[in-house]
MDTraj code that builds the backbone (N, CA, C; nanometers):
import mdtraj as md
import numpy as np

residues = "UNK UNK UNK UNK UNK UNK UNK UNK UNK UNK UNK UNK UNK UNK UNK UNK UNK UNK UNK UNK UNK UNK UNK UNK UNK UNK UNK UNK UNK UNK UNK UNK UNK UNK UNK UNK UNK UNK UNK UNK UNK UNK UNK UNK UNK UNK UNK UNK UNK UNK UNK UNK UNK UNK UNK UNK UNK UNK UNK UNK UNK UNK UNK UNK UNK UNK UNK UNK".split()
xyz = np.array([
    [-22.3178, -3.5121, -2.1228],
    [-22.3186, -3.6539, -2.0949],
    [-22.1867, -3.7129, -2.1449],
    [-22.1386, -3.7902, -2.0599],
    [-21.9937, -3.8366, -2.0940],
    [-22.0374, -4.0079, -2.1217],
    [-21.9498, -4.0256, -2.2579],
    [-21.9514, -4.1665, -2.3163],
    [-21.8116, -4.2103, -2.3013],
    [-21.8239, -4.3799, -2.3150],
    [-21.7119, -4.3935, -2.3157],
    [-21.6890, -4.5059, -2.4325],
    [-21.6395, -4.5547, -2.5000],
    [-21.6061, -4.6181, -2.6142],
    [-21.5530, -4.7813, -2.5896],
    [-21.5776, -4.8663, -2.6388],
    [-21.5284, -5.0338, -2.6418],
    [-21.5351, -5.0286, -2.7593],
    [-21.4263, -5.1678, -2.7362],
    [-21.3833, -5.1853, -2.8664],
    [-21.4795, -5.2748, -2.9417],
    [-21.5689, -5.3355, -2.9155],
    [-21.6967, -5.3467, -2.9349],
    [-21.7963, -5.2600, -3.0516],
    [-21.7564, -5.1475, -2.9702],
    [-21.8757, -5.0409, -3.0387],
    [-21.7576, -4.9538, -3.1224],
    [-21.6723, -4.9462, -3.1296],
    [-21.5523, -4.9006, -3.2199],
    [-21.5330, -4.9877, -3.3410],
    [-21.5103, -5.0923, -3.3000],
    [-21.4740, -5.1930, -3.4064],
    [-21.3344, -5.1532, -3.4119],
    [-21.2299, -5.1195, -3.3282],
    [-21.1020, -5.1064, -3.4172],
    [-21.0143, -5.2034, -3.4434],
    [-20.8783, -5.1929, -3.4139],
    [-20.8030, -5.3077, -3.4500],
    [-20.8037, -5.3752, -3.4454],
    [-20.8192, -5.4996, -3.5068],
    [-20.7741, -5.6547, -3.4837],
    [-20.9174, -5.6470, -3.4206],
    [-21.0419, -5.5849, -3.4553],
    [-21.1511, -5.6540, -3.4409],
    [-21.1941, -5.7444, -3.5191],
    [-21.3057, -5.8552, -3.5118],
    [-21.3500, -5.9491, -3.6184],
    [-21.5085, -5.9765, -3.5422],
    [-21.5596, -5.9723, -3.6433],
    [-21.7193, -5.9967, -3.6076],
    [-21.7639, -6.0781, -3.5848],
    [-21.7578, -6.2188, -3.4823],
    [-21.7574, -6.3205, -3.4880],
    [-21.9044, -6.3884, -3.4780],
    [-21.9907, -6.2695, -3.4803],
    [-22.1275, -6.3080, -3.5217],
    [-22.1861, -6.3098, -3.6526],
    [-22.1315, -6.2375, -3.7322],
    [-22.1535, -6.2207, -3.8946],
    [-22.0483, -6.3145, -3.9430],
    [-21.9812, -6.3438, -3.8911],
    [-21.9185, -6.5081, -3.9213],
    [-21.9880, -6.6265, -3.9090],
    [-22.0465, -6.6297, -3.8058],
    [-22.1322, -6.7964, -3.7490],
    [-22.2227, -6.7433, -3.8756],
    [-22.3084, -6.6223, -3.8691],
    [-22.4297, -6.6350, -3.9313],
    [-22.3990, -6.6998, -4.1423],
    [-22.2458, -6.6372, -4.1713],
    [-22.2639, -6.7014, -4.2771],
    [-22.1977, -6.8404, -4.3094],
    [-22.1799, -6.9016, -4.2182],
    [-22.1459, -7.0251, -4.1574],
    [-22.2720, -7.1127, -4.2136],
    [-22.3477, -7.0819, -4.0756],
    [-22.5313, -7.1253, -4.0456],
    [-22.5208, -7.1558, -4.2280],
    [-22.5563, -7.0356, -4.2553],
    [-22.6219, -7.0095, -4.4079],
    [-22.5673, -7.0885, -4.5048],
    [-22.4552, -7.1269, -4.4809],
    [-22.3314, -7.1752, -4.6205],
    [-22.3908, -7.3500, -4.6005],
    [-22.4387, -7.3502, -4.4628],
    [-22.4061, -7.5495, -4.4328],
    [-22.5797, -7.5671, -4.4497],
    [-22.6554, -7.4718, -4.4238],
    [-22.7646, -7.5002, -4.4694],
    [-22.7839, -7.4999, -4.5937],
    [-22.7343, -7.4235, -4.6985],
    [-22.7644, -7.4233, -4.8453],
    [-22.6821, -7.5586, -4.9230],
    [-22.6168, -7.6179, -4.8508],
    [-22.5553, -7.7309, -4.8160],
    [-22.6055, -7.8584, -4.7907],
    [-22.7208, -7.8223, -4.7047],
    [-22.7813, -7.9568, -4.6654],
    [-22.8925, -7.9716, -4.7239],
    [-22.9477, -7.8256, -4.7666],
    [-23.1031, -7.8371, -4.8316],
    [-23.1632, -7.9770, -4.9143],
    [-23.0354, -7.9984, -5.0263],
    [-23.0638, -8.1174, -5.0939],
    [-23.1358, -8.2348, -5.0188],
    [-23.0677, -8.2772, -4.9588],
    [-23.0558, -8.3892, -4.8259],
    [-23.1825, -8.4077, -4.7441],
    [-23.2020, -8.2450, -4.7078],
    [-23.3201, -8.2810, -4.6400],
    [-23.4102, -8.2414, -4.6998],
    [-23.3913, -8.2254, -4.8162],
    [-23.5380, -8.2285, -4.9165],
    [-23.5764, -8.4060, -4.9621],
    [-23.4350, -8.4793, -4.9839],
    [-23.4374, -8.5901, -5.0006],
    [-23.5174, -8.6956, -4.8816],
    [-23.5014, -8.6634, -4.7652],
    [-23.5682, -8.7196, -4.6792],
    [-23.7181, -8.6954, -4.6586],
    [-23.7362, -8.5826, -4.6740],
    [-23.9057, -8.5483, -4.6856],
    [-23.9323, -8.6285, -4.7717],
    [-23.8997, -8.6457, -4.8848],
    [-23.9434, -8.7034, -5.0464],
    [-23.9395, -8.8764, -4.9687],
    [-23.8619, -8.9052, -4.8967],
    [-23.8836, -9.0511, -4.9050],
    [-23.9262, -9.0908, -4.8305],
    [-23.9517, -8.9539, -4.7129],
    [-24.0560, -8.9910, -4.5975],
    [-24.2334, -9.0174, -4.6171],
    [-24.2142, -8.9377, -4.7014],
    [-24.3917, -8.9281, -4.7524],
    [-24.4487, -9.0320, -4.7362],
    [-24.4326, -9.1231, -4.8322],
    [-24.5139, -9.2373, -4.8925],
    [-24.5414, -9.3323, -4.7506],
    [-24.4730, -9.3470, -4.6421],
    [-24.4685, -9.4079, -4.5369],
    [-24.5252, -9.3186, -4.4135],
    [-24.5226, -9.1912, -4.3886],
    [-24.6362, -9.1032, -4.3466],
    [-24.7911, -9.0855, -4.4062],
    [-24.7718, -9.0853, -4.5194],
    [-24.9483, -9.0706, -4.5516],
    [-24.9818, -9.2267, -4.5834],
    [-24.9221, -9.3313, -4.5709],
    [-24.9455, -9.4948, -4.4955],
    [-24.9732, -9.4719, -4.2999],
    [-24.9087, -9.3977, -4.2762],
    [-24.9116, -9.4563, -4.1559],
    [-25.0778, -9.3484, -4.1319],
    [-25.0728, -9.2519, -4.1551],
    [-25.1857, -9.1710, -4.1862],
    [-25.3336, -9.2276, -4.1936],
    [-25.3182, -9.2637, -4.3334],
    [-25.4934, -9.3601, -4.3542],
    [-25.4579, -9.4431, -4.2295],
    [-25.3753, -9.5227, -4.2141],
    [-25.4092, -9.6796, -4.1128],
    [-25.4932, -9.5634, -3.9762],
    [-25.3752, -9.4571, -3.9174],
    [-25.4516, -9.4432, -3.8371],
    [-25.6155, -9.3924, -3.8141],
    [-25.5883, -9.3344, -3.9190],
    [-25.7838, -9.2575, -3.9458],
    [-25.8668, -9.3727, -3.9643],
    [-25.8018, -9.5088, -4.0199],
    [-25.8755, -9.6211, -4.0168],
    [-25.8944, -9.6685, -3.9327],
    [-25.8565, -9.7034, -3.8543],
    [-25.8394, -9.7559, -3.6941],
    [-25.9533, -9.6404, -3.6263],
    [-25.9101, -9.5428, -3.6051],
    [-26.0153, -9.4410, -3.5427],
    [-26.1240, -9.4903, -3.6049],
    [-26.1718, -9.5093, -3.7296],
    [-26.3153, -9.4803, -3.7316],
    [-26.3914, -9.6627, -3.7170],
    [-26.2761, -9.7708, -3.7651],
    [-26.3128, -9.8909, -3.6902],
    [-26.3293, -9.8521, -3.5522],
    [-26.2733, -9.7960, -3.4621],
    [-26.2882, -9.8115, -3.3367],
    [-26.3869, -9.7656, -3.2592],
    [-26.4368, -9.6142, -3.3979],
    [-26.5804, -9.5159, -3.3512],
    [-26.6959, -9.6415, -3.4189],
    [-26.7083, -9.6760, -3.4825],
    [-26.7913, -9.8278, -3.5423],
    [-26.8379, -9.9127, -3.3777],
    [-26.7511, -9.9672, -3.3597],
    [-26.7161, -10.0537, -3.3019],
    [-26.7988, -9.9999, -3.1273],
    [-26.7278, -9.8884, -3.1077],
    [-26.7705, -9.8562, -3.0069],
    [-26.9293, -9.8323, -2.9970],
    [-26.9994, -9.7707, -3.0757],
    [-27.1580, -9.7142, -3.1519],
    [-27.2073, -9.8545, -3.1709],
    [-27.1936, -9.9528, -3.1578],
    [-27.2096, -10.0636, -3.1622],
    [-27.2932, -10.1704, -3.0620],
])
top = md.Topology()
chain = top.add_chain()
for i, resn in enumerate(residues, 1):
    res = top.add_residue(resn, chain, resSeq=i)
    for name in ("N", "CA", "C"):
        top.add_atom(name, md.element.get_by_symbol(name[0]), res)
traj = md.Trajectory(xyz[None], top)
């Protein structure tokens, strides 16, 4: 069986991996942002589990209401 070789699958000269680059890219700007968007969860809360009860409140005024 005859193969044939790229420089791809060689890796030789003046190759560069430009996928094991992005990936520690990705990694560097996420360990980066983690803070940030930990900060937003944290200040999202209190206004999600508000908007939360209202709606379960509403539902069950509305199951009331309807049984009515």
């Amino acid at each position: 069986m005859r193969t044939t070789a790229n420089i791809a699958a060689v890796g030789g000269y003046g190759y560069t991996d430009y996928t094991a680059v992005a990936k520690v890219a990705k990694n560097v700007a996420l360990f980066a942002a983690a803070p940030f968007i930990g900060l937003a969860y944290a200040a999202a809360f209190p206004f999600v589990a508000l908007g939360l009860i209202a709606w379960q409140g509403a539902r069950a005024v509305l199951k009331r209401v309807r049984a009515a």
